[in-house]
C-alpha positions in Angstrom: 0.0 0.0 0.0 1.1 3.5 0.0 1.0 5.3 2.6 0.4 9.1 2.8 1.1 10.6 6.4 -1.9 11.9 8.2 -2.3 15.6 8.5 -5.6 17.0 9.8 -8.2 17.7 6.6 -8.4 21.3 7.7 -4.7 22.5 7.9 -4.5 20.7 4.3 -6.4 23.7 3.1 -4.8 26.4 5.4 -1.4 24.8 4.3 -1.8 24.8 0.3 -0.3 27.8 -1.1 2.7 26.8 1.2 3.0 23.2 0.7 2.8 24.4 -3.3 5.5 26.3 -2.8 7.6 23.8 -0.4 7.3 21.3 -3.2 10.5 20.3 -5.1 10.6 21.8 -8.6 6.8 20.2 -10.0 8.4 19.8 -14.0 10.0 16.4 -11.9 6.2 14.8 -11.8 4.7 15.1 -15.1 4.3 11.2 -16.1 1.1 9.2 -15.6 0.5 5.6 -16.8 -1.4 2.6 -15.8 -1.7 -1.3 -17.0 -4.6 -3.4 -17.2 -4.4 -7.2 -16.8 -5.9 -9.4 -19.0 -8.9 -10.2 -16.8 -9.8 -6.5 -15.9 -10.9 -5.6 -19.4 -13.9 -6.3 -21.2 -12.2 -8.2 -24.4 -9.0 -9.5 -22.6 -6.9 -7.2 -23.8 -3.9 -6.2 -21.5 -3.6 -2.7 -21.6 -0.5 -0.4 -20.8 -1.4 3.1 -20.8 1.1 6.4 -20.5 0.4 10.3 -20.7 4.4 11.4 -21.7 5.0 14.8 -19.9 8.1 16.7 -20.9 9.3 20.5 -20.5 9.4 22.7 -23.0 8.7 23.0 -26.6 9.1 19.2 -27.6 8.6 17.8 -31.1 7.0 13.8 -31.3 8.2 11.5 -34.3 6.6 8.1 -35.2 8.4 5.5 -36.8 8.2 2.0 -37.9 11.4 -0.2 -37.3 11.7 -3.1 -39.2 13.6 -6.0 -38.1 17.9 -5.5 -38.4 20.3 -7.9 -38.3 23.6 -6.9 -36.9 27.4 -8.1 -37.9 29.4 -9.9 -35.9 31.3 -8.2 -33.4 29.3 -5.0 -33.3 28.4 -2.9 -30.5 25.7 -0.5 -28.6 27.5 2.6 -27.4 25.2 4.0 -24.6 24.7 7.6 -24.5 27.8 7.9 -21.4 29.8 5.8 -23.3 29.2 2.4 -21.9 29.4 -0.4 -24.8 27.3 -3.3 -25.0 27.9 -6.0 -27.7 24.7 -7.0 -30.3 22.3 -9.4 -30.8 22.3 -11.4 -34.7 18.9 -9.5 -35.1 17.1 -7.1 -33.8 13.0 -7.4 -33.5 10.7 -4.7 -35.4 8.8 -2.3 -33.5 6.4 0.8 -33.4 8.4 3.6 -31.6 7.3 7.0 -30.3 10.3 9.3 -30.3 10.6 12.6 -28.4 14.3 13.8 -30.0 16.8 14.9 -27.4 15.0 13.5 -24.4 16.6 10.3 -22.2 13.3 8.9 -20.9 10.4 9.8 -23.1 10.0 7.2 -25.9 7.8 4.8 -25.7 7.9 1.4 -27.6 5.6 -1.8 -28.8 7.4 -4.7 -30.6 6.2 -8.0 -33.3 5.7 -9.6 -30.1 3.3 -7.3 -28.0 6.2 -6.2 -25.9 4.9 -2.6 -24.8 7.6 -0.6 -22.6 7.0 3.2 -21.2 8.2 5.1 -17.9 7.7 7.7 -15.2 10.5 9.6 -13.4 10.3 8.2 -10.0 13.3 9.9 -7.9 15.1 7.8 -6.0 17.6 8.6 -2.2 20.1 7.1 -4.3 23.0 9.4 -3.5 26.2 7.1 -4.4 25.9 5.3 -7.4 27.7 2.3 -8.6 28.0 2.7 -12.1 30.5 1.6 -15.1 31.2 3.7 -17.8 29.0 6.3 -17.3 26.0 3.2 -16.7 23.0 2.8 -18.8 19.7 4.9 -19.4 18.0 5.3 -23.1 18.6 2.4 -23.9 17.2 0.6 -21.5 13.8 0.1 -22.9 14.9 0.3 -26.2 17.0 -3.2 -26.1 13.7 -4.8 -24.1 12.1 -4.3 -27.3 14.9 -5.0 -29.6 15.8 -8.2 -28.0 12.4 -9.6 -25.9 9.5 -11.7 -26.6 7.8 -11.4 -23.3 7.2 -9.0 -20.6 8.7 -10.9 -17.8 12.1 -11.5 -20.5 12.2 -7.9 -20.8 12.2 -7.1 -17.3 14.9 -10.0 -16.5 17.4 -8.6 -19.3 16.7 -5.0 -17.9 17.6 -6.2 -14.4 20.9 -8.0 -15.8 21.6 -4.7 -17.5 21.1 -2.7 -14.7 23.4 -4.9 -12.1 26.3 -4.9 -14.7 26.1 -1.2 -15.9 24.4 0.8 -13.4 21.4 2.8 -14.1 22.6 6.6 -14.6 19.3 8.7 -13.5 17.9 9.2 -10.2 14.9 6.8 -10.7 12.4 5.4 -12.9 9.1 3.2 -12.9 9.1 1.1 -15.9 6.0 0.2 -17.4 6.5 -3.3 -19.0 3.3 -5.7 -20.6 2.7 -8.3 -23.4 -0.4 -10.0 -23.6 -0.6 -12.2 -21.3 1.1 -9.5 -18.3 2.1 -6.9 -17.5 4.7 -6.0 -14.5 5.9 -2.5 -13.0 10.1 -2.4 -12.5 11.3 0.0 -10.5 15.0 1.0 -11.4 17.1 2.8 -8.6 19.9 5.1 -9.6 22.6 2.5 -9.9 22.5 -1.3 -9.5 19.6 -2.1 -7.7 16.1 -2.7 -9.0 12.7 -4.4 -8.1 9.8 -5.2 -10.4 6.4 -6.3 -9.4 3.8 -8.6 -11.7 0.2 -6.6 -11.7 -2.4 -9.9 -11.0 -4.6 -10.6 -14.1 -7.8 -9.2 -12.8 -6.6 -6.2 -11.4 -5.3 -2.5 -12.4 -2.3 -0.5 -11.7 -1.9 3.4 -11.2 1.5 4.9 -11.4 2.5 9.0 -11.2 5.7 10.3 -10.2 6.7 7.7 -7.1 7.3 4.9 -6.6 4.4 2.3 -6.1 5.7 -0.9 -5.0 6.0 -1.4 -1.7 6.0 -4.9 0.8 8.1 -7.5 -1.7 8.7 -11.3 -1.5 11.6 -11.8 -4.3 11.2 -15.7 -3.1 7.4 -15.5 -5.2 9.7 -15.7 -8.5 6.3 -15.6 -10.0 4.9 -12.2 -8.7 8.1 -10.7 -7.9 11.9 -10.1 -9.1 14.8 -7.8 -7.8 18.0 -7.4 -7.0 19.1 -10.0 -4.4 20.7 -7.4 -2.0 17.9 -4.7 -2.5 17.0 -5.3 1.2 20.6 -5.4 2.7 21.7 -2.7 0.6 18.7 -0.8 2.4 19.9 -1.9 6.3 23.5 -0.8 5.7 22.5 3.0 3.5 19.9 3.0 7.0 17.1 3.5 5.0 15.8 0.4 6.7 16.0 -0.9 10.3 14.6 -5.0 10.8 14.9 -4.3 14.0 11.9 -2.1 14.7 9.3 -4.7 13.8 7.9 -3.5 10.4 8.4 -5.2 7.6 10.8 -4.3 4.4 8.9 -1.9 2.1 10.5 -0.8 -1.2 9.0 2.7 -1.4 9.1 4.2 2.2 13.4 2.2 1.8 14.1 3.6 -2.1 12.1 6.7 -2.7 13.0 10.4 -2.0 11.3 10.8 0.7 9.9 14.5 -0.9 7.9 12.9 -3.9 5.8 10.6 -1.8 3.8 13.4 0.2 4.1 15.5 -3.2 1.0 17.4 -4.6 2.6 16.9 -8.3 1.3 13.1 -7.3 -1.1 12.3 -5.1 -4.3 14.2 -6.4 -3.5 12.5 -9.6 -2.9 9.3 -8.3 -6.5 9.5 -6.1 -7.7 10.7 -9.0 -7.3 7.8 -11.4 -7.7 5.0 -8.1 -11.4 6.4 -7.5 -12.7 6.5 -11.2 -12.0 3.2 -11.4 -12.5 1.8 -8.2 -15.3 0.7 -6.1 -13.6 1.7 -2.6 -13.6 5.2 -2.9 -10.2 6.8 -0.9 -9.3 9.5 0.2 -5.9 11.9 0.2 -4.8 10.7 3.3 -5.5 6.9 2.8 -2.7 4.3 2.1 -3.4 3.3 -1.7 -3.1 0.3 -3.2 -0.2 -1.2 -5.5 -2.8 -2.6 -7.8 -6.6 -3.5 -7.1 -9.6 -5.0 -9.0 -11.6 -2.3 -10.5 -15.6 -1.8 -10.5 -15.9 -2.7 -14.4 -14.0 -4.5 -16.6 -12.0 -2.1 -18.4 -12.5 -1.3 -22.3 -10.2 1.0 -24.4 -12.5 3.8 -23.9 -12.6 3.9 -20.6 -8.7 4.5 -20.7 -8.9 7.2 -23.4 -11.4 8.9 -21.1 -9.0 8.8 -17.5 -5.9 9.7 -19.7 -7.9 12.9 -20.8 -9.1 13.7 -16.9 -8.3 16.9 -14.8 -9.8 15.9 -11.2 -12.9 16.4 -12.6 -15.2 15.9 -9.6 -12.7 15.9 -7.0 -11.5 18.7 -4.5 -9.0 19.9 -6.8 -11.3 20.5 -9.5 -10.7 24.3 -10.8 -13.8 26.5 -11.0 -14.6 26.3 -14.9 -14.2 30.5 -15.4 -10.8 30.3 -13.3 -8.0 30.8 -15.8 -10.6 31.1 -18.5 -11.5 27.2 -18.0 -7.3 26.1 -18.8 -7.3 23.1 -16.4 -3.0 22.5 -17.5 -0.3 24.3 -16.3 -1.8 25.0 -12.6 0.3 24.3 -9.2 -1.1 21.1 -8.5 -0.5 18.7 -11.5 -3.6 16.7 -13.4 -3.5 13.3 -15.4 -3.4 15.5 -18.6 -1.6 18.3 -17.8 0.4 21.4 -19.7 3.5 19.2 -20.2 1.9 16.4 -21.9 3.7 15.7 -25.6 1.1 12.5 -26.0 -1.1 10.2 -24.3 -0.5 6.3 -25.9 -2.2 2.6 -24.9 -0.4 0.0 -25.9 -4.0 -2.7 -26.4 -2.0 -6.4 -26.5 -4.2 -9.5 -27.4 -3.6 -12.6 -28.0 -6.6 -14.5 -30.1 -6.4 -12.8 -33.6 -3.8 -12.8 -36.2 -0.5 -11.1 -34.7 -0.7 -8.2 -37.3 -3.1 -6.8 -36.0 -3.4 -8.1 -32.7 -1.3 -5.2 -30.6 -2.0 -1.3 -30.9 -0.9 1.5 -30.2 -3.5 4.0 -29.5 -2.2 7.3 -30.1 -3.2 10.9 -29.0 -1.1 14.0 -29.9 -0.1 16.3 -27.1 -3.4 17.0 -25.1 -5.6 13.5 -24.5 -8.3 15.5 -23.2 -9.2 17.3 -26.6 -7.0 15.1 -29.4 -8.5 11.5 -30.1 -7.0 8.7 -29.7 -5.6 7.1 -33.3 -5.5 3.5 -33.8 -1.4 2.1 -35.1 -1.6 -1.6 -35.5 1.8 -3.5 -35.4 1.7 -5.0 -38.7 1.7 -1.3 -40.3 4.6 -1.1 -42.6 4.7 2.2 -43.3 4.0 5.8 -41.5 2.8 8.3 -43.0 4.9 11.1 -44.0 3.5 13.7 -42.3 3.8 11.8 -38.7 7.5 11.3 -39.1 10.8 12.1 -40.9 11.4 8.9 -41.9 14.7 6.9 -41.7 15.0 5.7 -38.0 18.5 4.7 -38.3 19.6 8.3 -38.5 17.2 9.6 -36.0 18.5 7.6 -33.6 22.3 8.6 -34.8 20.9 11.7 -33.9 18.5 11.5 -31.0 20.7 13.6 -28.7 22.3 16.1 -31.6 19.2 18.0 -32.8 19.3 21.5 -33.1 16.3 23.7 -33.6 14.0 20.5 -33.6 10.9 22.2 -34.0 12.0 24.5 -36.6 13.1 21.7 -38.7 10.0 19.8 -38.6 7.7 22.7 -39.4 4.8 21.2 -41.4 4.9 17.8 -39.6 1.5 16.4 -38.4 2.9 17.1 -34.1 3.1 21.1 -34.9 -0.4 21.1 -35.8 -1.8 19.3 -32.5 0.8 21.2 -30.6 -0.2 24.6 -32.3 -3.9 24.0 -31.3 -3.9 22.7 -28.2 -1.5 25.8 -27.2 -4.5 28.2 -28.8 -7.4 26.3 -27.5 -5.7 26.5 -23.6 -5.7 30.5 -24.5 -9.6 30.0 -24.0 -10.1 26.8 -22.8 -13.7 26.7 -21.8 -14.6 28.1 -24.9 -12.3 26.8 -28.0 -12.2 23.0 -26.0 -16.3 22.3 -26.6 -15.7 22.0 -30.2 -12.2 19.8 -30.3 -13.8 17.6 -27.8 -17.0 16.8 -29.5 -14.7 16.5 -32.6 -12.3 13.7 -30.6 -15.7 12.0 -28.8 -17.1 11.9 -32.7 -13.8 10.6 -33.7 -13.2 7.8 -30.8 -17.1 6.5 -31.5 -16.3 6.1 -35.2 -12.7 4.3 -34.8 -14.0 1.9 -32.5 -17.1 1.2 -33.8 -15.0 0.4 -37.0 -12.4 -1.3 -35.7 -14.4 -5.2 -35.3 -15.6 -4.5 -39.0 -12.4 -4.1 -40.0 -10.3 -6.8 -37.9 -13.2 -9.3 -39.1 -12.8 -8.8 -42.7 -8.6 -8.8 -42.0 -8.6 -11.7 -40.1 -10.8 -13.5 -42.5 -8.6 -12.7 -45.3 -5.4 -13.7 -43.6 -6.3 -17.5 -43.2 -7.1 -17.5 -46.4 -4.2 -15.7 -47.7 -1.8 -13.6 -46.0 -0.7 -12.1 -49.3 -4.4 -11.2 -50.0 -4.1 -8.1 -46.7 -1.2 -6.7 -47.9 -1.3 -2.7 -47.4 -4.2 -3.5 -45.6 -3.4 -2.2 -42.6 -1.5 0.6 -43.9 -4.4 1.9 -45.8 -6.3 1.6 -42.7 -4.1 3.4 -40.0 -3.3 5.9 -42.6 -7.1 6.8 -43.2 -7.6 7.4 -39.9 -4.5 9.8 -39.1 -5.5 12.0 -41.9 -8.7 12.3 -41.0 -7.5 13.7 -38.1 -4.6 15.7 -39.2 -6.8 17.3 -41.9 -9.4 18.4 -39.0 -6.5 19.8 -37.3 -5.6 21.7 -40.3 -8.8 23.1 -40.7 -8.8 24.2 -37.4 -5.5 25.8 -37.8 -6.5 27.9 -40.7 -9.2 29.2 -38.5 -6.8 30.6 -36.0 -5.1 32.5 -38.7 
C-alpha cells in the first residue's frame, strides 16, 4: 500500500499555497501511466497506458522499425559511453520518439512487448556505475531483444546490475499479452519489479508504487538480491523495529511521496475506477480489481481527466476554464507531448493483434488514433522517416521544432496551445470533434479486424497494405481536422 502521512483535513487547506511552494521543482512529476491485466478488461486485452510529460517546446516523431540484423562483433554505445555487444537481429517495432530526451519514448514490438516510464526519484546518492551506466537504452533493447514482458524485465535487471542505471529513478511500465509488470529502477545497480495480477489494475504517477516485496514469489516478484541489505547498511531500513521491508518508504525520495505533483493524480485515477472510494490521506493500493472490466474507452477517457469531480477541481471561469499548467498537477496536464495505450491481445492474427492507440499532445481534446503493429509504413507527415539516422541523432538535434515545421505534431501542438488560451470556450468543439472521432474508430475497428482476419487465413498475401491503408485513413482524417482548425486561427 502506499501510505500518505496523516495531516488533519483542515490545515490541508490552510497549508496549500505553502505546501505548493515547499514542493520540489513540479516539472519532476509530469508522467502518468497505468496497466490493465488481462482479466480487468472487457475483451482481454492487457492494456499499458502512458500520458508522456516533458518541458518545454518538444517535437514527437513516429516510426516503424523493421527488423535488423547486426554483424558480428558489433556494439551498442550508450549515450555515457558504456558499450554493450549485439544481438544477430534485432525485432521490429512501433516507436514513439521525443528527440533529445533520455526517458520519453515509448515502444511496442512484433511480439506485444509494450515498454514506457515515469520519473520516480530515488535517495540514491552514491551510485555504482561503469562507464557512465546505462539509461536510453534501456527500454529500447527490451524491445529490440524480448518476446515477453517478464524476458524484458529480467534482461533490464541483468543490465542494470552490470552497468548501473545513470538517472535518479524510474518506474518502468512493462506488458505483453498475457502480463504486465511495473520495475522500479534505482539510480545504480539495484532494482525491483512487481507482476500486476490478471484481474486487477495499476496506477502509477511520479513515485514509486511498489511497496512490501517477496523476491522468493519468482512468479509475482523479481529484484535485486541485495535490494533489502543494501537498504539496512544506507539506513534507510531498520529490521529491527518490527515493520516489515517496504520498497518505497526504503528507495524513494522521501519529498515525492507526500508531493501534490502526485497524489491528487494518483487518487484521481484510483477512484474513477475503483469501487472503494479513498481519500488523500488513505494508504493506496499497489494494484486492485476495478468496478468494471475495463474497455479502451474507458482508458482514453482517464488519460484525458483533470480531477474532474474531485477537490481539486478548478472552478470552470478560473483561468478562462485552462485546467493544465496550474500548481497542483492533473492526469493531462500542460507538459503532456502524447497520451498512448499500448492494447496487446492474444486470439487474432499477430498483425493486428497489438496497438498502439495514439493521441497527440493533449488526451483531453485530441483523439486517440489507432497504429496496428503489422503497419509497414508511416505516413509522412507523422514522421521524418529513416530511423537509423534519427537515432544517430537522438541527442544532436538543433532547432527540432523548426526543422519539422509542417509535420503532423506542430499542428496538434499549435492547437492545443491556442485552444488552452480559451479553454472553456475553444475546447467544446475539439472535444466533441475527438468524442465523434473515438465512436467512429472503435465502432469500425471489429468491421475491419473481421474482414482482416478472415482474409489472412485465407491468404496472407491477400491483406497486404491492408493495414497501412487503414491506419493511414484514420490519421488523416485527423490531421486534416487539425488543419482546418488551424487555418481558422489565422
Amino acid at each position: 500500500m502506499c501510505k500518505i502521512k496523516r495531516i488533519p483535513g483542515l490545515i490541508l487547506g490552510l497549508m496549500l499555497g505553502y505546501l505548493i511552494q515547499a514542493q520540489p521543482d513540479l516539472s519532476s512529476y509530469n508522467c502518468y501511466s497505468m496497466v490493465a491485466g488481462k482479466l480487468s478488461t472487457t475483451d482481454g486485452s492487457v492494456f499499458l497506458a502512458h500520458n508522456e510529460d516533458a518541458g518545454g517546446e518538444r517535437y514527437v516523431d513516429w516510426h516503424k522499425v523493421d527488423r535488423i540484423g547486426h554483424q558480428p562483433g558489433s556494439f551498442i554505445t550508450f549515450e555515457k559511453g558504456a558499450k554493450l555487444e549485439q544481438v544477430q537481429e534485432t525485432y521490429s517495432f512501433l516507436w514513439l520518439q521525443v528527440p533529445g530526451l533520455q526517458f520519453s519514448d515509448s515502444y511496442l514490438n512484433e511480439w506485444g512487448v509494450a515498454v514506457a516510464s515515469n520519473q520516480c526519484l530515488s535517495r540514491e546518492d552514491k551510485p555504482q556505475l561503469v562507464d557512465g551506466g546505462i539509461g536510453y537504452y534501456l527500454r529500447r533493447i527490451m524491445v529490440e531483444r524480448c518476446k515477453t514482458a517478464r524476458e524484458a524485465v529480467l534482461l533490464a535487471g541483468t543490465l542494470i546490475e552490470k552497468y548501473g542505471y545513470h538517472s535518479s529513478g524510474r518506474t518502468y511500465l512493462v506488458a505483453d499479452e498475457q502480463e504486465a509488470w511495473l520495475m522500479a529502477v534505482v539510480q545504480g545497480k539495484h532494482w525491483v519489479a512487481q507482476r500486476v495480477p490478471d484481474d486487477h489494475i495499476a496506477i502509477i504517477p511520479n513515485y514509486y508504487t511498489i511497496g512490501e516485496i517477496d523476491l522468493a514469489d519468482q512468479n509475482q516478484f523479481l529484484g535485486s538480491k541485495d535490494i533489502i541489505t543494501y537498504a539496512i547498511e544506507r539506513g534507510w531500513f531498520d529490521p529491527y523495529k518490527g515493520k516489515r521491508f517496504n520498497f518505497r518508504e526504503a528507495y524513494a525520495d522521501p519529498g515525492t511521496l507526500d508531493g501534490l505533483g502526485n497524489i491528487p493524480r494518483h487518487l484521481d485515477g484510483i477512484n474513477f475506477f475503483s469501487e472503494k472510494q479513498f481519500n488523500y490521506y488513505d494508504p493506496f493500493p499497489f494494484s486492485f480489481k476495478p468496478k468494471k472490466k475495463l474497455a479502451v474507452s474507458d482508458i482514453m477517457t482517464v488519460l484525458g481527466r483533470h480531477n474532474e469531480g474531485t477537490q481539486f477541481e478548478i472552478h470552470p471561469d478560473f483561468n478562462l476554464g485552462n485546467p493544465h499548467n496550474l500548481d497542483i498537477k492533473r492526469i493531462c496536464d500542460d507538459s503532456n507531448k502524447y497520451g498512448v495505450i499500448a492494447q496487446l491481445r492474444s486470439n487474432i492474427p499477430d498483425p493486428i493483434a497489438h496497438i498502439l492507440w495514439v493521441a497527440p499532445k493533449r488526451p483531453c481534446t485530441q483523439p486517440f488514433i489507432p497504429w496496428y503493429i503489422g503497419t509497414k509504413k508511416i505516413m509522412l507527415e507523422y514522421s521524418r522517416g529513416d530511423a537509423s539516422m534519427q537515432l544517430k541523432n537522438h541527442f544532436q538535434e538543433k532547432d527540432i521544432m523548426g526543422q519539422t515545421k509542417g509535420k503532423a505534431f506542430h499542428y496538434f501542438s499549435d492547437y492545443a496551445d491556442h485552444c488552452d488560451a480559451n479553454y472553456k470556450d475553444r475546447s467544446v468543439e475539439l472535444k466533441a470533434f475527438k468524442k465523434e472521432t473515438e465512436k467512429k474508430i472503435l465502432d469500425n475497428q471489429p468491421v475491419f479486424e473481421q474482414i482482416f482476419s478472415e482474409m489472412y487465413r485465407n491468404d496472407p498475401a491477400q491483406t497486404n497494405g491492408m493495414i497501412d491503408a487503414y491506419v493511414t485513413k484514420w490519421a488523416a482524417f485527423t490531421l486534416n481536422h487539425m488543419r482546418e482548425m488551424a487555418d481558422k486561427m489565422k
